[in-house]
N, C-alpha and C positions, 0 to 999 in steps of 0.2 A: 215538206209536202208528202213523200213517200218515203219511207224509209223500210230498208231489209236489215235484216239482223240473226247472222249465222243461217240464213235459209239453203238447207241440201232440201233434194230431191231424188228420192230411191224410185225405179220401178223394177218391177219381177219378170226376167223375162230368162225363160225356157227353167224354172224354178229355180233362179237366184236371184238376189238384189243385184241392182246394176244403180251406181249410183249416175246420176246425170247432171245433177248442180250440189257442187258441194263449199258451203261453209259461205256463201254470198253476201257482203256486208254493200251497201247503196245507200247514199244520204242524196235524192232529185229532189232541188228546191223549186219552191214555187214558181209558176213563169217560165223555165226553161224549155229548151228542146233538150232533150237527154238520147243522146244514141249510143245502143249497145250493137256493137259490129263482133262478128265472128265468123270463123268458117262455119261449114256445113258440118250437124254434130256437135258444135260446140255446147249447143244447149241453148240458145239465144228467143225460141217459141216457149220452152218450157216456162225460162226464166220469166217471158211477162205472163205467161198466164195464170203464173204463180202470184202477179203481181193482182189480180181482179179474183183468183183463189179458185178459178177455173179448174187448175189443177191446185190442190192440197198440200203445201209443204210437207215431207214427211219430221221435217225437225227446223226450227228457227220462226221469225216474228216477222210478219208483213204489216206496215203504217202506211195509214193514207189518210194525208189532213188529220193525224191527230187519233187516228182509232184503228186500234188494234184487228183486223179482221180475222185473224187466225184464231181470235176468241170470240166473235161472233156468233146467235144462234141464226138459226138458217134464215127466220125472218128478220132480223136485222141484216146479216150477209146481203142479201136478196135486195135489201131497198140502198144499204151502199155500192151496190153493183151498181144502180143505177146512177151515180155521180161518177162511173166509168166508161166512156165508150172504148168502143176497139174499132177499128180495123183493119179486114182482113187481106192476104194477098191473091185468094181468088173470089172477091168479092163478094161471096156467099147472099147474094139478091134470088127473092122471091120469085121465079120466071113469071108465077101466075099475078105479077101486081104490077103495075104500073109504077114507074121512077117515083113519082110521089106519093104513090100508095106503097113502095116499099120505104120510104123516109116516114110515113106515121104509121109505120108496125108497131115499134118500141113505143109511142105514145098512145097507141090502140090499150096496148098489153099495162102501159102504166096508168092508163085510166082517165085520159085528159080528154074532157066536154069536147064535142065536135068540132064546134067552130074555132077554141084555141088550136084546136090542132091543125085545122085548116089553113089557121093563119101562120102557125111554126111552120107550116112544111113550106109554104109558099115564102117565106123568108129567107130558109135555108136551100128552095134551089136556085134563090137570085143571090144568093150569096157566093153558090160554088158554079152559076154560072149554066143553069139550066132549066131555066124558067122556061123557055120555047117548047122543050122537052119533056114536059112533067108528063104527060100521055102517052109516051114509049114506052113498050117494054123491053126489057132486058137484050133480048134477042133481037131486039133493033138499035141497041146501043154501041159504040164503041169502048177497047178495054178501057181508057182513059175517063171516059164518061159513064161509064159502071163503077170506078173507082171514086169519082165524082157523088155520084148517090149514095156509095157506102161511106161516104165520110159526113153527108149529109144525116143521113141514118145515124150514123155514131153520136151525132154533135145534137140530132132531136131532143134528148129530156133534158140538155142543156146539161148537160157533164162539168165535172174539175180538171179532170185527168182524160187524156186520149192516148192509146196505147196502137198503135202502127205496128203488125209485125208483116214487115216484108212486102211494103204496102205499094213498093213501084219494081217490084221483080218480076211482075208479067208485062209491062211494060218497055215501050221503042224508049230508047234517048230523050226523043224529044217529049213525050208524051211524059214521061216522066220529072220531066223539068218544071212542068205545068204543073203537075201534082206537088212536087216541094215549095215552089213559089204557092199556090193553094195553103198548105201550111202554113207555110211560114205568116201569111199573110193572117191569118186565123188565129195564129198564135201572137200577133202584137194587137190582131181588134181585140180580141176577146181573153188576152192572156193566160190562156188554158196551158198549163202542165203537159209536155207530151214526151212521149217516150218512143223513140222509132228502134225499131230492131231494124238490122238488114246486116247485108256478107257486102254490101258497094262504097267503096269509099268515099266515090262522090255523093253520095246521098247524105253521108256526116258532115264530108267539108261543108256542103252546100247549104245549110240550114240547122245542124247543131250548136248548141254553145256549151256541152261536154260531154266525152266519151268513156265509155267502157270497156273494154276487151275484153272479152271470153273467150278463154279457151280451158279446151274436155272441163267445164264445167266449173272454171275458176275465173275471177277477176283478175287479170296479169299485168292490166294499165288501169288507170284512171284519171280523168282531170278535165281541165281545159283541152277542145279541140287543137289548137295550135300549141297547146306546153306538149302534148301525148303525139303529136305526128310529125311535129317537127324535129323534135327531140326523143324519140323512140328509144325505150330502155330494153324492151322484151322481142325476143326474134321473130312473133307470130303481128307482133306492131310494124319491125320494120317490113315484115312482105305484105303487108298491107298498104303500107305507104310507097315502095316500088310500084304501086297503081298511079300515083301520083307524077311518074317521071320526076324528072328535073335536075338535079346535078348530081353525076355521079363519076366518082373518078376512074371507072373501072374499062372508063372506054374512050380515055384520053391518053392520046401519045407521050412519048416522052418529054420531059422539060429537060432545058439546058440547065446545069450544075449551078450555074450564077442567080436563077430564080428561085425565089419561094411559093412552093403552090400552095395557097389556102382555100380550106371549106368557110364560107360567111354565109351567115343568117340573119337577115335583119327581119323583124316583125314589128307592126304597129308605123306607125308615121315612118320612123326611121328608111323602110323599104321604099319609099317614095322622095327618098331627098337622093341629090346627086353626089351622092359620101366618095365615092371612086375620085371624080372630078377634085375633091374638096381636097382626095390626101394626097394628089396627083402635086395641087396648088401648091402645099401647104410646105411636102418632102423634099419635094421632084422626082418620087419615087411612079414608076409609071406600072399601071395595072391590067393587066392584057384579061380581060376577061375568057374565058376559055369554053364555060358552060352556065346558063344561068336562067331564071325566069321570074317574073313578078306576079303574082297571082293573088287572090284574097280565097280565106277559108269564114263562109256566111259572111260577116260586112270588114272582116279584119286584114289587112294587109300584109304580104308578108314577102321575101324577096329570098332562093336560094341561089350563092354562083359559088363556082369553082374560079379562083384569078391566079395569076401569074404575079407577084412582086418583083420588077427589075430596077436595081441601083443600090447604092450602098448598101451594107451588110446595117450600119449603126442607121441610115435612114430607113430601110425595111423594118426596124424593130417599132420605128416611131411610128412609120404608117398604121402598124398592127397596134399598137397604142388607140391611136384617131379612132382606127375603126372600132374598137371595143367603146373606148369614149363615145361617141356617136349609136353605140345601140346596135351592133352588131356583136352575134357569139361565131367566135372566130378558133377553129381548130388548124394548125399545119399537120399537111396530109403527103404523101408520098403520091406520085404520077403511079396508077395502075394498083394503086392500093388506098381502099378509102379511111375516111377516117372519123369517130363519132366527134360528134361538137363536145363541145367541153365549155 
């Protein structure tokens, strides 16, 4: 559905090149949520606005559905923009229009007969949920319900692709929650292509189904949400995934010499069965859990603990057997020093 290919991005600042995305390779398929996460700097506004040609690749190929737009002349660029909405993080609404007169601007500007457009706008604010409100304007709206009309807006000429940069960073907790479930829910009626930028972890667990890392301008992870944060390869992944909590060895006492401390990971069903109990049954090896939590990333399950193995040296090998049998990735870790899974 999008595809990037070697895209850098040069700008000129105090008269030299600075490069800011260098060498970008991106295959987002159709259907998906796609989250690209980075720090601040990383380049992560550039990268998608590079993706609608807002900004100009200075070198490489941007695909969308199949057409090349970096070969584009400007009237064709112009009418595939419109098969892209965006938006934005500080809502960028019309003060002087009313919630539903700033959702038929883009349908103003693309030329749609009065009353179709009448009829889109009033679709799309019972869709995000502010039909009551069509007659407000901006300045009596709240951030959450500004955000609301600008995705409204975006979603008007009826897009493939919705491009979100940093679309719930002026937003409370809660308010933000509402806006992902919004997506999310957007993206299975209408299975729209979206692509969220953001620096918050939770906003990729939450509604991703694969990420990106950026960092100074380069790809450093990529995959499945749960292969890339569960199993973090690159250091700027795992202080990302320290937002996450959850087991960590580095603030656990000592173990007595006769236990094994394991890092276990189970994802998908596996997380939700009583595997502990099962190799407790099976060894009589007993398993102290020490640290641990069960969580889901978007609708996927997954379970991390830190445990104790007590009992035989030849039954602990079997437990750790079971457990790998059973769907867990299991690394032995040292008390006070962590350890990657393996």
């Amino acid at each position: 559905m999008i595809e990037l290919d070697g895209v850098s991005k040069d700008f000129t600042i105090g008269g030299r090149a600075v490069r800011v995305l260098d060498g970008i390779d991106l295959n987002i398929p159709k259907g998906t949520i796609y989250g690209i996460i980075g720090h601040s700097g990383a380049g992560k506004s550039t990268l998608v606005r590079c993706i609608n040609l807002l900004e100009r690749p200075t070198s490489g190929r941007v695909t969308v559905n199949g057409k090349d737009l970096t070969n584009l002349d400007p009237r064709k660029l112009q009418s595939e923009r419109q098969k892209i909405g965006m938006v934005f993080q500080h809502f960028n609404l019309l003060s002087s229009r009313t919630a539903a007169e700033n959702i038929e601007f883009p349908l103003e500007l693309a030329g749609w007969p009065k009353e179709r457009r009448r009829r889109r706008v009033e679709e799309l604010l019972r869709l995000v949920g502010l039909w009551e409100l069509r007659d407000q304007y901006p300045s009596k709206l709240s951030g959450g319900q500004k955000q609301r009309v600008g995705i409204a807006r975006a979603l008007a000429p009826q897009p493939e692709v919705l491009l979100c940069d940093e679309a719930t960073s002026a937003l409370d907790p809660q308010t933000t929650d509402s806006i992902l479930e919004l997506l999310a829910s957007i993206n299975r009626s209408l299975g729209l292509t979206m692509v969220v930028i953001t620096h918050e972890m939770h906003v990729v667990t939450a509604i991703c189904d694969r990420v990106a890392v950026l960092h100074q301008g380069r790809i450093v992870e990529e995959g499945r949400v749960v292969d890339v944060f569960l199993r973090p390869k690159h250091p700027v992944t795992t202080e990302f995934v320290r937002q996450m909590g959850g087991a960590d060895t580095d603030d656990l006492p000592g173990v007595p010499q006769d236990e094994q401390l394991l890092r276990c990971l189970f994802v998908g069903d596996s997380a939700l069965r009583p595997v502990f109990s099962e190799v407790t049954e099976e060894t009589g090896v007993h398993v102290r859990i020490l640290q641990g939590s069960v969580d889901r990333m978007k609708t996927i399950p997954y379970g991390r603990f830190i445990v104790a193995l007590v009992g035989p040296e030849e039954a602990k090998q079997r437990a750790i057997q079971i457990l790998q049998d059973r769907g867990a990735w299991v690394k032995e870790v040292n008390s006070g020093g962590s350890g990657a899974m393996g």
